[in-house]
C-alpha positions in Angstrom: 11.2 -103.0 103.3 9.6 -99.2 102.9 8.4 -100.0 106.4 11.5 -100.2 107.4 13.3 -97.6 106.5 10.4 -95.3 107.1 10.8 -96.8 111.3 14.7 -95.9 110.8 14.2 -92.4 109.2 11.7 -91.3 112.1 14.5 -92.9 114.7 17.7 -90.9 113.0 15.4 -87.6 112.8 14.5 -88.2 116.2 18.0 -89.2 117.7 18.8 -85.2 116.0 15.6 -83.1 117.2 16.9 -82.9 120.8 20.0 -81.3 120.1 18.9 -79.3 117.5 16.4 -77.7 119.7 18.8 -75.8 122.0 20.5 -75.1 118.9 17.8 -73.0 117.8 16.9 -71.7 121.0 20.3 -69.6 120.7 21.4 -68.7 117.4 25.1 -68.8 116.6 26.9 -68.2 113.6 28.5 -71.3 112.3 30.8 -72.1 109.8 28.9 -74.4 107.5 26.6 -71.8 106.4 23.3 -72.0 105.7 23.1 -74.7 103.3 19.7 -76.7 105.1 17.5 -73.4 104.4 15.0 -74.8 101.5 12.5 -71.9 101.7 15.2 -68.4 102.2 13.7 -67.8 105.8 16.7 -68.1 107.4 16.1 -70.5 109.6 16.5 -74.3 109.2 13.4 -76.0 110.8 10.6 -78.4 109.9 9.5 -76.0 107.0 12.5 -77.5 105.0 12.8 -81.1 106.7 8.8 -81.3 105.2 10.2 -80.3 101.8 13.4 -82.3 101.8 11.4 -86.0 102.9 8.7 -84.6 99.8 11.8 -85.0 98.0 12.5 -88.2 99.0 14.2 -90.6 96.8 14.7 -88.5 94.1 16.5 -85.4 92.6 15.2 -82.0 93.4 15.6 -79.6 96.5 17.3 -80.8 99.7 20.2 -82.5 97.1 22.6 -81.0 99.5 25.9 -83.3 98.1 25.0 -83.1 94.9 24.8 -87.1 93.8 21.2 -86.6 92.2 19.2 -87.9 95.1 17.4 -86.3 98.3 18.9 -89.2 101.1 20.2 -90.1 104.4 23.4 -87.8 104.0 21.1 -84.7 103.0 19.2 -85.1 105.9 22.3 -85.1 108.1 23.5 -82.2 106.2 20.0 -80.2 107.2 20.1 -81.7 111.1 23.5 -80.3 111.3 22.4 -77.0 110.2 19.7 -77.1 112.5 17.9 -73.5 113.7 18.9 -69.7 112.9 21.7 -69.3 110.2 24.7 -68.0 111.2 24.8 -64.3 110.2 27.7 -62.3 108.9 29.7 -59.6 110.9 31.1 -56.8 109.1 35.6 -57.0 109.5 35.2 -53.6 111.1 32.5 -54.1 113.9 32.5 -57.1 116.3 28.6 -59.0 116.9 26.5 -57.4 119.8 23.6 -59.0 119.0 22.9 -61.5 116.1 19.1 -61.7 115.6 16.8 -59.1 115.9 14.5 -58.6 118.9 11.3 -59.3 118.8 10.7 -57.0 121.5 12.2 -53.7 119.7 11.5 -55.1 116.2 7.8 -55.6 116.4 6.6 -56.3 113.1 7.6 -59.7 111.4 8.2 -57.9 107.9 10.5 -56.1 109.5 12.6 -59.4 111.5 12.2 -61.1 107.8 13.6 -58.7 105.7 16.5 -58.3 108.1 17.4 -61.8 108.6 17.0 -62.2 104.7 20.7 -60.4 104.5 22.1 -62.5 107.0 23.8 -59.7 108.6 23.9 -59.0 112.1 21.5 -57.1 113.3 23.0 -54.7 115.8 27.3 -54.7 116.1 29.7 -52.3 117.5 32.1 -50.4 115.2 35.3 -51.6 116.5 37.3 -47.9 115.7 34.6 -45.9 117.7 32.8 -48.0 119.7 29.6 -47.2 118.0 27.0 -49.1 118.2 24.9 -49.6 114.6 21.9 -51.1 113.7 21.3 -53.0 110.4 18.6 -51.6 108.0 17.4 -53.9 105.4 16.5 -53.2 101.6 13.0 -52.4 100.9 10.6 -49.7 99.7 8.4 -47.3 101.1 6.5 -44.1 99.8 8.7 -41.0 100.5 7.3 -37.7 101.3 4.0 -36.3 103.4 2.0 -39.7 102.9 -0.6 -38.7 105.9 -0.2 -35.0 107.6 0.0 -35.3 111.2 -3.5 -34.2 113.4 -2.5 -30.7 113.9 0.3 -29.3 111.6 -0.4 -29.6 107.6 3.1 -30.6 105.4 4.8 -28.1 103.6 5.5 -27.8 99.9 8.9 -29.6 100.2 7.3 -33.1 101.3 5.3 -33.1 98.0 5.1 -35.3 96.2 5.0 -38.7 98.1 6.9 -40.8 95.8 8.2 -44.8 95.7 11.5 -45.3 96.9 13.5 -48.3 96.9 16.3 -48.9 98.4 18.4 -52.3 97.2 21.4 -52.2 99.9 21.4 -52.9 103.6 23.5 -50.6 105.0 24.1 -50.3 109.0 23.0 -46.7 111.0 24.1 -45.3 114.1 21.8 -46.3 116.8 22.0 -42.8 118.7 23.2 -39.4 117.0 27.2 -38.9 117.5 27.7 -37.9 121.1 30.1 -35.4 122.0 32.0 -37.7 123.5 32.7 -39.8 120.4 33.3 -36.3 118.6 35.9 -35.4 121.1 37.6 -39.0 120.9 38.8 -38.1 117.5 38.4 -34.6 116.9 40.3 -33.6 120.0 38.0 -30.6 120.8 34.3 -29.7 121.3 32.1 -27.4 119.3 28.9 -28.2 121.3 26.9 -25.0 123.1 25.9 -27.7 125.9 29.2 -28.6 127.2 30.5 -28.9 130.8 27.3 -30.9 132.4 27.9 -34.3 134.0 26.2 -35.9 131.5 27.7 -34.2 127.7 29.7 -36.9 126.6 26.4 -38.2 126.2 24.5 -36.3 124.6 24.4 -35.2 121.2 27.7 -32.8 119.4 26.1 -29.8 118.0 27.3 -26.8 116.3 28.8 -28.9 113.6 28.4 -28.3 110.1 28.6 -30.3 107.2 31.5 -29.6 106.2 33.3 -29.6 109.3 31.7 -33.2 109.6 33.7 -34.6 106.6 36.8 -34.9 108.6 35.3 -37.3 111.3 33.5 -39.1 108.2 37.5 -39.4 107.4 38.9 -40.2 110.4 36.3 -42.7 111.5 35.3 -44.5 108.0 32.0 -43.2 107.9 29.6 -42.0 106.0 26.4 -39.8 106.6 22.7 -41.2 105.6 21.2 -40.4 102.2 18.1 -38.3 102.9 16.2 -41.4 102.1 17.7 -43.9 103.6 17.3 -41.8 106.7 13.5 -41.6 106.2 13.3 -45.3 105.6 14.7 -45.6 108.8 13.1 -43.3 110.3 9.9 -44.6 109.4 10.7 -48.2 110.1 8.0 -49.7 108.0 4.9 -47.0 108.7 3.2 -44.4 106.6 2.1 -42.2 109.3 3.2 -39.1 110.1 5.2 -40.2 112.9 7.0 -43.4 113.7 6.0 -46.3 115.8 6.6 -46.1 119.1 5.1 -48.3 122.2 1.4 -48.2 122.3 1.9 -47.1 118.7 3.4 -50.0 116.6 1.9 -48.7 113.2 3.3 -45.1 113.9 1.1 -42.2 114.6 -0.9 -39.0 113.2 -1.3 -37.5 116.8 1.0 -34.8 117.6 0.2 -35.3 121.3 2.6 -38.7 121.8 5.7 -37.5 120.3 7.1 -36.9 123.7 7.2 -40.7 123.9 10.2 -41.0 121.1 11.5 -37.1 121.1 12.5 -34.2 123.3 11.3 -30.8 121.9 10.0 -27.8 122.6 7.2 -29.3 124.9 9.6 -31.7 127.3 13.4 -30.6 126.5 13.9 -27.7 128.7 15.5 -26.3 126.2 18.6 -28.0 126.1 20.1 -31.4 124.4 19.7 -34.2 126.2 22.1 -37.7 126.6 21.3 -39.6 123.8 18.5 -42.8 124.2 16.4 -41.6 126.7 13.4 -41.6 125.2 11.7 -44.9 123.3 13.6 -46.1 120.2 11.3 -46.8 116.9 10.5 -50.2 115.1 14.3 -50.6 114.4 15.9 -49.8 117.3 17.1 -46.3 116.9 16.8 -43.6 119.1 16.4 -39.4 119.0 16.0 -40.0 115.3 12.7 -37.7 116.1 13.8 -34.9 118.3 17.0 -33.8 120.6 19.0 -32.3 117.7 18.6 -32.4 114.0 20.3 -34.4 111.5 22.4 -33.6 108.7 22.7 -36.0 105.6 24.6 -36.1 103.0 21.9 -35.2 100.0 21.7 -31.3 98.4 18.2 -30.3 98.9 16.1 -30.4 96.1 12.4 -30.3 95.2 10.6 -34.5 94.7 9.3 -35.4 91.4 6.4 -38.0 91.5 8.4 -41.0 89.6 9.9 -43.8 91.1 13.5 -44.1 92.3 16.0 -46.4 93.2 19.1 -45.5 95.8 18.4 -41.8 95.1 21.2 -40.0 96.3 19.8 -36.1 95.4 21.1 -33.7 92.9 24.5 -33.8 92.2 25.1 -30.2 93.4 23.2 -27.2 95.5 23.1 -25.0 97.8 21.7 -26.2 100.7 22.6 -29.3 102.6 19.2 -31.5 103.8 18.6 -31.4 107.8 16.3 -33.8 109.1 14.6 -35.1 112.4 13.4 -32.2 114.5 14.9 -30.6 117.4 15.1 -30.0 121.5 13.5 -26.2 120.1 11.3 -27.7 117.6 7.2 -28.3 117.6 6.1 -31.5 117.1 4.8 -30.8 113.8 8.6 -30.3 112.9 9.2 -33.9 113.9 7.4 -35.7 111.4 8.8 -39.1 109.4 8.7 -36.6 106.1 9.7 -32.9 107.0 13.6 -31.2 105.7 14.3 -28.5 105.3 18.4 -27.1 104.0 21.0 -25.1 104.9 24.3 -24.0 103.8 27.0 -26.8 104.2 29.4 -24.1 106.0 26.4 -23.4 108.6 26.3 -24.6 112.3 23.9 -23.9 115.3 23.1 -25.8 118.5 20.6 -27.9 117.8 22.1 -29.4 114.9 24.1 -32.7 114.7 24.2 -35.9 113.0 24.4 -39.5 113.1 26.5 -41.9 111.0 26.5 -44.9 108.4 28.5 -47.6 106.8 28.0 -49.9 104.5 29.0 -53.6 105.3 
């Protein structure tokens, strides 16, 4: 008898692999969840058919229907389930691309900590057209954690501190292009105007406060100063990002033409948007072309831990981030701000956006 049902389990898992196979070649989102995952990697494969027939015969994990024993309708709960889990698209955006790619995502942290949301990984805002990439929750040490080979960090970076952040939250994958500005706004502020190419590139000579009516308009948000590090960083503690033939970031000042124009390659000028090499999450000019308000007041770091910092709850200054088309490359490190006055504007400053699913 157990010799027979084993020959008739291994003949019902083997009438399912075939079709399960392309499933998991091309991950879809499906309605019945993702009830088969047994380990939380998002993905229902052998992994968790070895731990469901473990189970076998008795209570425990892989009781999908809940009548106290791991059987023959479990296991056709887990074949039907079979490959990625489906992933959830915010009601605002519309999916561009599901999973992440290996090929832009390099690090496997990275792909499991993303997938672990089960959000989409890169969507289109449906209002602007934007395109956003998902950041996951994680931590990371923020401040100067390694000075880069020829420029030393300024007081403002210290100290390196631990940061977590508990919330995935989507982030533009280019800065906010004077196009898209213009789309809403109705006019354009930007010095570099009237090329063939400036709906492209980034809107400058915005200032923060003349930013919170397109945060309005659009549903919006701007980055906290940390979360735009985080993603900035994208996983390394080097003074810059990764970038290809880097994929653990960089201390050499020398390759951040690879990721960023400044004052070395830009001709002095902005540039369209994504024309140099993303980083380790897919998002581009976060280094270079024009700099970055976000939404913290600046203030100095204390060494303790923090969680979702948002900065002080007033200031002066506004944080600017990221480096510019007139900036050195020592300017364009993971960890350097600096501030300036919310009502101030110049042309080499912009911005990209966020929103939370």
């Amino acid at each position: 008898m157990p010799h027979s049902f084993a020959f008739r389990l291994r003949f019902v898992i083997a009438s399912f692999l075939v079709p399960c196979a392309v499933l998991a070649a091309t991950p879809v989102a499906r309605a019945q969840g993702c009830t088969g995952d047994l380990n939380g990697d998002r993905t229902v494969d052998g992994a968790d058919l070895g731990t469901l027939l473990g189970n076998w015969g008795g209570p425990g994990n892989g009781d999908f229907n809940g009548n106290g024993t791991v059987d023959g309708g479990d296991l056709g709960v887990m074949l039907g389930a079979w490959g990625a889990c489906p992933v959830t698209v915010p009601a605002w955006a519309t999916l561009v691309e599901a999973q992440p790619d290996p090929a832009v995502v390099t690090d496997p942290a990275l792909r499991a900590a993303i997938a672990a949301t089960g959000l989409a990984w890169r969507i289109r805002d449906t209002g602007t057209q934007m395109e956003m990439m998902l950041i996951p929750p994680g931590s990371f040490q923020m401040g100067c954690i390694m000075e880069s080979n020829r420029s030393s960090c300024v007081l403002s970076e210290y100290p390196a501190h631990p940061v977590t952040l508990t919330q995935a939250f989507y982030l533009g994958r280019y800065e906010v292009t004077q196009g898209q500005w213009v789309a809403k706004m109705g006019s354009n502020p930007s010095y570099f105007h009237g090329q063939s190419d400036s709906e492209s590139r980034p809107v400058e000579q915005v200032s923060w406060n003349t930013i919170q009516s397109y945060l309005s308009a659009t549903g919006m948000r701007l980055p906290s100063s940390a979360e735009w590090e985080y993603a900035h960083r994208a996983g390394t503690t080097t003074a810059f990002p990764s970038m290809p033939g880097y994929p653990n970031g960089t201390n050499d000042e020398r390759q951040v033409g690879t990721i960023a124009w400044y004052d070395v390659n830009s001709g002095s000028r902005t540039h369209a948007v994504g024309g140099k090499a993303a980083n380790a999450l897919g998002l581009y000019d976060m280094a270079g072309n024009v700099y970055e308000w976000v939404n913290d007041w600046s203030a100095g770091y204390s060494s303790g831990a923090q969680t979702d910092p948002l900065g002080p709850v007033s200031g002066t200054y506004r944080v600017i981030r990221g480096g510019a088309w007139g900036a050195s490359a020592g300017w364009l490190r993971s960890s350097y701000f600096f501030g300036g006055t919310p009502g101030s504007s110049f042309n080499s400053l912009g911005f990209r956006v966020a929103k939370t699913p």
